[in-house]
C-alpha positions in Angstrom: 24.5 -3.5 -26.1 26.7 -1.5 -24.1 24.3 -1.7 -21.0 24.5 -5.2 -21.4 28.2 -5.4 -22.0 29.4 -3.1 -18.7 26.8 -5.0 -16.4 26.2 -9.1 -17.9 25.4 -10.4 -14.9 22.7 -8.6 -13.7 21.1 -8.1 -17.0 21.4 -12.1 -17.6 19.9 -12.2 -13.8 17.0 -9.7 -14.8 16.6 -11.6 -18.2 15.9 -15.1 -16.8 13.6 -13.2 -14.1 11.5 -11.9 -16.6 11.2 -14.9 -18.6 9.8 -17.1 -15.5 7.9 -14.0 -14.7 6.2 -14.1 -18.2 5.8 -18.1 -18.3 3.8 -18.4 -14.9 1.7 -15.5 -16.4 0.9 -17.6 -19.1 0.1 -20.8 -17.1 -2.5 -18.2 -15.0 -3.9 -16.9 -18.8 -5.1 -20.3 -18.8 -7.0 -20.2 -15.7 -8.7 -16.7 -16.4 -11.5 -16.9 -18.3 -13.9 -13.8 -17.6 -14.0 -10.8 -14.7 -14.3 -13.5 -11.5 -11.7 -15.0 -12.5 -9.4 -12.4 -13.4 -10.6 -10.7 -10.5 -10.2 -13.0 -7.2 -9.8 -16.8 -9.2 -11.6 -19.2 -8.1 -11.0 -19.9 -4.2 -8.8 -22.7 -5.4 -5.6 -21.3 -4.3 -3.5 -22.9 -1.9 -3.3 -20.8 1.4 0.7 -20.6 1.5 1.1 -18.8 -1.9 -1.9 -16.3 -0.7 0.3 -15.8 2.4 3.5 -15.2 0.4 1.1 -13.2 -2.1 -0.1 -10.8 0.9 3.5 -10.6 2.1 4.4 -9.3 -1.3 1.9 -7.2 -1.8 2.2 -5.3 1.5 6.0 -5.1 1.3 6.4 -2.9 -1.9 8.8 -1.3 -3.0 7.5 1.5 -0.1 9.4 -1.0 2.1 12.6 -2.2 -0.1 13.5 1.1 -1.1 11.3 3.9 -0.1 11.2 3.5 3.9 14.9 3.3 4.8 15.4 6.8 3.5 12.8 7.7 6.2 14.9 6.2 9.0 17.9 7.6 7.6 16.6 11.0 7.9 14.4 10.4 10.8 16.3 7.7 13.0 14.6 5.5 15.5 10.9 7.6 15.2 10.5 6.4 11.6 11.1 2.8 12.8 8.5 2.9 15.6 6.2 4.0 13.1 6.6 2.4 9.6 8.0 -0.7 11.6 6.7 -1.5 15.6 3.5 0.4 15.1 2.1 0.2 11.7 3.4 -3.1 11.6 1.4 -4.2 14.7 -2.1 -2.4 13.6 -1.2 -4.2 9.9 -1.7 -8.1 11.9 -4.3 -7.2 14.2 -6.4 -5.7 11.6 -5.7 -9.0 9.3 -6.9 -11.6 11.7 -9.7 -9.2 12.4 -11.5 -8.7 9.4 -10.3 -11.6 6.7 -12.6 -13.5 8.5 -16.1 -11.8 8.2 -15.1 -9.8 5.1 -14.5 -13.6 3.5 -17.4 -15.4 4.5 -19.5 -12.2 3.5 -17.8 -12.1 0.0 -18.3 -15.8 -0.2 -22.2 -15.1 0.6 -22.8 -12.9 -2.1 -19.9 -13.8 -4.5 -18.0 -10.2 -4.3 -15.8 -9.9 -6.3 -13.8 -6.6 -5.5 -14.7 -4.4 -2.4 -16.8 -1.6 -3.6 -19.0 -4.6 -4.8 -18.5 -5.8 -1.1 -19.6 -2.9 0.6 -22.8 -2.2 -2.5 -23.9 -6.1 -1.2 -23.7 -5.2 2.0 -25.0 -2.2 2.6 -27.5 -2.4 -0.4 -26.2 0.5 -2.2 -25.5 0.9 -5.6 -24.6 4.7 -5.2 -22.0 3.1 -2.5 -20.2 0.8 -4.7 -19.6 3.6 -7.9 -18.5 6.0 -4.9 -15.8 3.5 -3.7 -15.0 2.6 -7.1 -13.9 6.0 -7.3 -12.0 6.0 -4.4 -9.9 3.1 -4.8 -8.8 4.7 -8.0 -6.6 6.8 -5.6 -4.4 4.3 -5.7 -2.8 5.7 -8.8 -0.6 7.2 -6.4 1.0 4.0 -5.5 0.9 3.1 -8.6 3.4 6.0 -9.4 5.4 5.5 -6.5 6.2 2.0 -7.4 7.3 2.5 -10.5 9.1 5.2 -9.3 10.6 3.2 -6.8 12.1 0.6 -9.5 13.2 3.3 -11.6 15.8 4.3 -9.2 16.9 0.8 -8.9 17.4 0.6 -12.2 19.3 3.5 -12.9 21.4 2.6 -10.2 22.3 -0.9 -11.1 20.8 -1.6 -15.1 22.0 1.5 -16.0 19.1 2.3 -17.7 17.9 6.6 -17.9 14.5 7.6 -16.4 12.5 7.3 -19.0 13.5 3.5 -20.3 12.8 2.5 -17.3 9.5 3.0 -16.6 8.8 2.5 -20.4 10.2 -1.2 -19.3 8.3 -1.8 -16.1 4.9 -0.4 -17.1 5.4 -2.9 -20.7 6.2 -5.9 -18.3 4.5 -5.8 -15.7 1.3 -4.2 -16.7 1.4 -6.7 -20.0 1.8 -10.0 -17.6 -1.0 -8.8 -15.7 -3.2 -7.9 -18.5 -2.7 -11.6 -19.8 -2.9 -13.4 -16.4 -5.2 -11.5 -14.0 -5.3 -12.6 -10.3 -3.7 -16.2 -11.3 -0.7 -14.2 -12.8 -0.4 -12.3 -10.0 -0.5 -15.2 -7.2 1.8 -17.1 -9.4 4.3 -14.9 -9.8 4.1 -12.7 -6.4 5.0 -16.7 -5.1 8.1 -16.4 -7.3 9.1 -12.8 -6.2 7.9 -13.2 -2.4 10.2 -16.5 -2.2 13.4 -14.3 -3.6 12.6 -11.4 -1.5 12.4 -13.0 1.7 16.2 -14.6 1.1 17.4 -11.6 -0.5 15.8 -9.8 2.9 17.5 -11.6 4.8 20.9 -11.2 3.4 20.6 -7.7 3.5 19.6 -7.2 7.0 22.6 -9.5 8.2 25.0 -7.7 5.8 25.0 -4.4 7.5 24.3 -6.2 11.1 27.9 -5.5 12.4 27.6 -2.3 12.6 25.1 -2.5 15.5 26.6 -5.7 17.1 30.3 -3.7 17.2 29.2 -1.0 18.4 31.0 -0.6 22.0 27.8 1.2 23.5 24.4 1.1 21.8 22.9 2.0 18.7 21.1 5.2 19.9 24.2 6.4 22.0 25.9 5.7 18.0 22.9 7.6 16.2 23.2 10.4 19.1 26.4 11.2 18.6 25.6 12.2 15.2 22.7 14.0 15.8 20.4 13.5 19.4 17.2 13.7 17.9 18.0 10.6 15.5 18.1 8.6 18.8 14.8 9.4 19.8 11.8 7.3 20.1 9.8 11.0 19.3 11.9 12.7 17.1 10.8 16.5 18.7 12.2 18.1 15.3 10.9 15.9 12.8 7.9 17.0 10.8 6.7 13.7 10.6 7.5 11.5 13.5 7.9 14.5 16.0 4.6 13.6 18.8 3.5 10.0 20.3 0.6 10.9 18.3 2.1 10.9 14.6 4.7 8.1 15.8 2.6 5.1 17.7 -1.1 6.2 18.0 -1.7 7.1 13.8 1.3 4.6 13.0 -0.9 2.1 14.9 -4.2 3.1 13.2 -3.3 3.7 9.5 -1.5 0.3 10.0 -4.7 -1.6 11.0 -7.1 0.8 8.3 -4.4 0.1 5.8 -5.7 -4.0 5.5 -8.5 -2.3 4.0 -7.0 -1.3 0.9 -8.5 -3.6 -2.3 -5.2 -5.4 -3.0 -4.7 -7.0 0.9 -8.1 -7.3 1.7 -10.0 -9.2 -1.2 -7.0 -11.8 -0.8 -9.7 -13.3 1.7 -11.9 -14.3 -1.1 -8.8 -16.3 -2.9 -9.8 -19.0 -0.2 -13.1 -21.3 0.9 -12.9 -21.7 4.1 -11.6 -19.6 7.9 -9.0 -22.4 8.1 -6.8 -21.9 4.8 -7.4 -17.7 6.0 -5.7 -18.5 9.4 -3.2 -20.0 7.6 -2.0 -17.6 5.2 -2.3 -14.9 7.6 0.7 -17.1 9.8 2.5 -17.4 6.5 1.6 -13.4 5.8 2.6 -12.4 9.5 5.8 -14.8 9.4 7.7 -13.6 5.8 6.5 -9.9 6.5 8.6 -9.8 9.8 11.3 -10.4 7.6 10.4 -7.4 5.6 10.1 -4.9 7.9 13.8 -5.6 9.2 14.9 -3.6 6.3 14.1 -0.6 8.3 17.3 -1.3 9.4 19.2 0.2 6.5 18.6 3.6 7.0 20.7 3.0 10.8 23.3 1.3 8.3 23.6 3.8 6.2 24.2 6.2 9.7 26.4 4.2 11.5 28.7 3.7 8.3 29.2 7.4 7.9 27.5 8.0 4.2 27.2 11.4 4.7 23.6 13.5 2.4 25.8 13.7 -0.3 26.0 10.4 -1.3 22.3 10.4 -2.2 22.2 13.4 -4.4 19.9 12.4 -7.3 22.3 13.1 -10.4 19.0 14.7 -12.2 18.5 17.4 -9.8 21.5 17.5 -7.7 19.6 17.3 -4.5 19.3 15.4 -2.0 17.0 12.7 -2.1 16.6 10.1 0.6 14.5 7.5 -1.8 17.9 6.6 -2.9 19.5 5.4 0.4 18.7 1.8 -0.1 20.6 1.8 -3.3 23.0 3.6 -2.5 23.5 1.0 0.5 23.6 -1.8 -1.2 26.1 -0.4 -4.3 28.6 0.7 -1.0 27.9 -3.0 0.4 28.2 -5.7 -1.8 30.6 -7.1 -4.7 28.9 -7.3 -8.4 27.5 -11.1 -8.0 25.3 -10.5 -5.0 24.3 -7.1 -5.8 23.0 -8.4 -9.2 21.3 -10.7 -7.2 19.6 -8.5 -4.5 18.9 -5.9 -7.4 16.7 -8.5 -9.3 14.7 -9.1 -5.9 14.3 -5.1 -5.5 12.7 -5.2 -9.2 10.6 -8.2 -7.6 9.6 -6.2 -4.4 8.4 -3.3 -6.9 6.4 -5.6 -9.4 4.9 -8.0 -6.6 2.5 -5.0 -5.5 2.7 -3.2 -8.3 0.5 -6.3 -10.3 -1.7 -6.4 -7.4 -2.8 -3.0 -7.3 -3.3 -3.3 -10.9 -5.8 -6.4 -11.1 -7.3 -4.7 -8.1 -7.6 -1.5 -9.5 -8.7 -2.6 -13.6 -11.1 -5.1 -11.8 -13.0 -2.3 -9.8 -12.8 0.0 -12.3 -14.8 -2.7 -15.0 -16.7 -4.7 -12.0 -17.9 -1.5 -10.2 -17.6 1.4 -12.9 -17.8 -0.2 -15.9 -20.4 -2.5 -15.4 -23.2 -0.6 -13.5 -22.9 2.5 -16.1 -23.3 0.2 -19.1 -25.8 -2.4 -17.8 -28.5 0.5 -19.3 -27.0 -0.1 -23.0 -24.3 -1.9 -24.3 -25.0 -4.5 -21.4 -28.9 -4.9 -21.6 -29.3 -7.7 -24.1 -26.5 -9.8 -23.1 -26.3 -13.2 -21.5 -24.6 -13.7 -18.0 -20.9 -15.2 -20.1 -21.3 -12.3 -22.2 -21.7 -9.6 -20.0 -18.7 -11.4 -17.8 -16.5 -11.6 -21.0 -17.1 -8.0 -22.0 -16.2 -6.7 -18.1 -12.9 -9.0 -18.6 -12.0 -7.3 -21.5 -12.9 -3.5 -20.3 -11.0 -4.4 -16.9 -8.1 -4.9 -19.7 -8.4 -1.9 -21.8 -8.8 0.2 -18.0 -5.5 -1.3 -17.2 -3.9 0.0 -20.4 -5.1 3.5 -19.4 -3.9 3.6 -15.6 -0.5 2.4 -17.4 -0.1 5.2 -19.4 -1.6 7.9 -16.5 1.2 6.2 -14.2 4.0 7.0 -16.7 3.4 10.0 -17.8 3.0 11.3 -14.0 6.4 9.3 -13.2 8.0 11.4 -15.8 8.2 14.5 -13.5 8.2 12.7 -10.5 7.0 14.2 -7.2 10.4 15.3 -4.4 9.2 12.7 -2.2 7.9 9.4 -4.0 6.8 7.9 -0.2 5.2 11.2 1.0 2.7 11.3 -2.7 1.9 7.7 -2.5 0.9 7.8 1.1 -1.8 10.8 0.8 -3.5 8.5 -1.8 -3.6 5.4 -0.3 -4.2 6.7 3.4 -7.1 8.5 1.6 -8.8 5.5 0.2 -8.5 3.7 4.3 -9.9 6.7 5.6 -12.9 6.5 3.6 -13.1 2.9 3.9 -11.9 1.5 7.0 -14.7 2.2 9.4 -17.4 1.5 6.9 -15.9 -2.2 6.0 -15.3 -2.6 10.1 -18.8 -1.4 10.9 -20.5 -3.6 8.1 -18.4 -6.5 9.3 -19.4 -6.1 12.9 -22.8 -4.3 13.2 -25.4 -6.3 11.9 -27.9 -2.7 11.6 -25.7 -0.2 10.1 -27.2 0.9 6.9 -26.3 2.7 3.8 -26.8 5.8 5.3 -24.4 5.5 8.4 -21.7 4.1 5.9 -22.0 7.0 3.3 -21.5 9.6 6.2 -18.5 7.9 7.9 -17.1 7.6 4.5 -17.7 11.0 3.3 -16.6 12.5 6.6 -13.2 10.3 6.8 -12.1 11.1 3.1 -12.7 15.0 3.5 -11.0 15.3 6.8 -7.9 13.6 5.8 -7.5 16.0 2.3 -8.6 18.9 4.0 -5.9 19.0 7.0 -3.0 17.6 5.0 -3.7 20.8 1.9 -4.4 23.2 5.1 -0.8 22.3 6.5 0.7 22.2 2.8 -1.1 25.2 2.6 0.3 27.0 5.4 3.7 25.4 5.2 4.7 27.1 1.7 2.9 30.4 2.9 5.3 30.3 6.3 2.5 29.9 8.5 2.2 27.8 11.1 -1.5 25.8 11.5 -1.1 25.8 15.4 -1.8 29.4 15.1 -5.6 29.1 13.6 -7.7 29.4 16.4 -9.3 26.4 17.6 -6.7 24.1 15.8 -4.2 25.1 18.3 -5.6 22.9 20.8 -8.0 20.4 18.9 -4.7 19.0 17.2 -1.2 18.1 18.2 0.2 21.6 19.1 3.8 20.1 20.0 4.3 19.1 16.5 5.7 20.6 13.6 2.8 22.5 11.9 0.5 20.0 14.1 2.0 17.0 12.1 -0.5 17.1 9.4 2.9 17.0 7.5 2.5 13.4 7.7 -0.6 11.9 5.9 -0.5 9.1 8.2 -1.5 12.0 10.6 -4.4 13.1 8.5 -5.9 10.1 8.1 -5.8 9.2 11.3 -7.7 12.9 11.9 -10.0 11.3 9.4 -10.3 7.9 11.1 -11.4 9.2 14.0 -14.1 11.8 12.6 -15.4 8.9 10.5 -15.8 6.8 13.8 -17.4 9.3 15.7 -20.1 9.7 12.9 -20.3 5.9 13.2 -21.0 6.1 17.0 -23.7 9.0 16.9 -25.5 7.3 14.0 -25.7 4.1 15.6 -26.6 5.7 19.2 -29.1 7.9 17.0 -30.9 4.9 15.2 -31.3 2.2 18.5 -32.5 5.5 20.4 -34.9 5.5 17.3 -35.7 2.0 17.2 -36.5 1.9 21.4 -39.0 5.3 21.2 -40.4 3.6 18.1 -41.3 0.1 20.5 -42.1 2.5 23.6 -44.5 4.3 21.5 -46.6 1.3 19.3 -49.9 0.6 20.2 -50.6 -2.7 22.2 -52.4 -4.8 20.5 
């Protein structure tokens, strides 16, 4: 009671969210019958709450609170590439592949990716290996709920520990009930209070740019040169035009592949309700990447490292700058607000990753393990109903993984989400883009440019891990010296964005040679049959 006493209004706030939270939840339990429907619905969704859905689901609490401790650390590098570049690879890789990856799905009635990619590359050894590659997303899953732990602790009061015990309860129990419906219902709630509560706090801290009597990087200069750079030459993750604009702009358009963003083409019937969620998508989420801005907030009012010493540790950690910001910022009635849209931000990705995740894990794991037994004599509603309830009793399980691995958080919640989710887009990105576009790759092609993308990325990023706590240097290993980017701190595999994009590229070249390799195949075979 004394939590509630010292802070009413943003408990009441919180409260009231939850309660609408848990009541359009219940009106999408209604709707959710077996796996298709917990999994995608049933097309019958109305293209602006998919756009507001996709919105939400991108922005994350990677973007409400995670990202401005980037910038604030990193200055103007991290915004060209978590903002300008990612953010322009994110659009053009939304209009180009919602399209064919929907009317595909539609085709064959996918229901979650991995099934995607089994239909259409004919695989069934394809859709258990991306099963188990999406379940990388754990990671996110653990920086979310990391993410709206430190929001809560900052502004509920609440320790550690209560609070994930309280966001993995509501959110994973709304989700459980509801499914996809419960997610679109309520990501339309949160997306709607996240872009005004955006909004304001992007123009709160505005003045300190627009009175600035020179510019903003003359501002960020005179506190430190590098922060004013484009290419940050001492940053070990924005410090090359490679790991700033040419991996920001390739990890943005490889990240639509991830199970939660892409799939939310199948929510739709037809190319004309995609195109127009995708304006609604591209429109709100412009919104959302202004938030960049607070970390050059944060600078240009002078809150010097210590303010963001976590009170655990004592150190310094920069996943608290956004609420640190906002506590500096704003009186108790809007920052009760804007805290109850940072909770949103956290939970409107956070259910998405979990219907996407439980559904694979039952659609594509589940399913195609027990089809030999417990499956074998059961009609089509039963087998659906029994993959419903397994995609539930998965979720419980990734629920209880997340918060026992949030306990002892990693230093950097951005850095450990990244390496997962970057992983799963380096395995999948070319694959889904070549089976999209090239009507005669087979399952052969696509298990080799997967393969080679996932082990690329991991391998680089522990070799510069690696080296970095042994006080090596990976420029320094023969041929790496010059095959990566030598003007980089330890070649910037420091930043997984880097790594993957390593692994983007080594998955496209296999794509290349294989397809070169089979037409070469296919003209000897023509110039060499008999004429009849």
């Amino acid at each position: 009671m004394s939590l509630f006493t010292d802070r009413p209004l943003v408990w009441v706030l919180f409260l009231i969210y939850m309660v609408a939270t848990g009541w359009l939840a219940w009106r999408g339990h209604k709707k959710t019958t077996d796996i298709a429907s917990f999994a995608v619905g049933s097309g019958d969704m109305p293209a602006w709450v998919v756009g507001i859905t996709l919105a939400a689901s991108i922005a994350s609490t990677a973007t409400f609170v995670i990202n401005p401790g980037f910038v604030y650390v990193h200055g103007l590098s991290a915004i060209a590439h978590l903002g300008i570049a990612a953010g322009a690879g994110i659009v053009i890789g939304l209009f180009a592949l919602s399209f064919g990856f929907r009317r595909f799905g539609e085709k064959v009635r996918a229901l979650t990716l991995p099934q995607w990619m089994s239909e259409r590359f004919g695989s069934r050894g394809l859709r258990i290996f991306f099963a188990l590659v999406n379940l990388l997303s754990l990671s996110f899953v653990v920086l979310i709920i990391g993410g709206i732990s430190i929001v809560m602790q900052q502004t509920l009061g609440l320790s550690n520990q209560a609070s994930l015990v309280l966001t993995v309860l509501f959110v994973f129990s709304y989700v459980f009930v509801g499914g996809t419906y419960a997610h679109a219902y309520t990501n339309t709630l949160q997306g709607i209070v996240m872009v005004g509560v955006a909004g304001l706090i992007v123009i709160s801290g505005f003045h300190y740019i627009s009175d600035l009597p020179g510019s903003v990087g003359a501002a960020l200069a005179a506190q430190d040169p590098n922060l004013a750079e484009w290419v940050n030459p001492k940053s070990a993750l924005f410090g090359s035009t490679f790991s700033v604009w040419i991996s920001g702009f390739l990890i943005g358009f490889a990240l639509v592949c991830q199970p939660h963003i892409l799939t939310k083409a199948l929510y739709v019937k037809t190319d004309r309700e995609v195109r127009r969620y995708l304006g609604v998508c591209v429109a709100v989420s412009v919104v959302f990447t202004a938030l960049l801005l607070v970390g050059v907030y944060a600078r240009l009012m002078g809150l010097p490292a210590e303010a963001f010493v976590d009170p655990a540790t004592g150190a310094f950690s920069q996943d608290r700058v956004m609420a640190v910001y906002l506590a500096k910022s704003f009186g108790p009635v809007p920052l009760a607000v804007i805290t109850v849209a940072l909770l949103a931000a956290g939970m409107s990705t956070l259910d998405g990753i979990l219907v996407a995740l439980s559904s694979i894990a039952a659609n594509d794991l589940f399913t195609p393990l027990a089809e030999r037994n417990m499956l074998k004599d059961k009609t089509p509603e039963q087998r659906a109903h029994i993959a419903h309830r397994a995609s539930q009793l998965i979720l419980v399980a990734i629920g209880v993984v997340a918060f026992l691995i949030a306990l002892n958080p990693p230093k950097l919640l951005g850095i450990f989400g990244m390496v997962g989710v970057y992983g799963i887009v380096a395995t999948s990105a070319v694959p889904i883009a070549g089976g999209i576009f090239l009507r005669d790759m087979n399952a052969r092609t696509a298990w080799a440019c997967a393969v080679s993308g996932l082990g690329v990325h991991f391998a680089l990023y522990l070799l510069a891990s690696w080296a970095r706590g042994a006080g090596q240097d990976v420029r320094g290993y023969g041929w790496l010296g010059w095959a990566l980017d030598s003007s980089a701190v330890q070649g910037g595999l420091l930043n997984p964005a880097v790594t993957a994009t390593y692994g983007l590229i080594t998955s496209g070249a296999v794509l290349v040679v294989a397809m070169l390799a089979t037409r070469m195949a296919s003209q000897r075979t023509r110039l060499t049959a008999p004429i009849v």
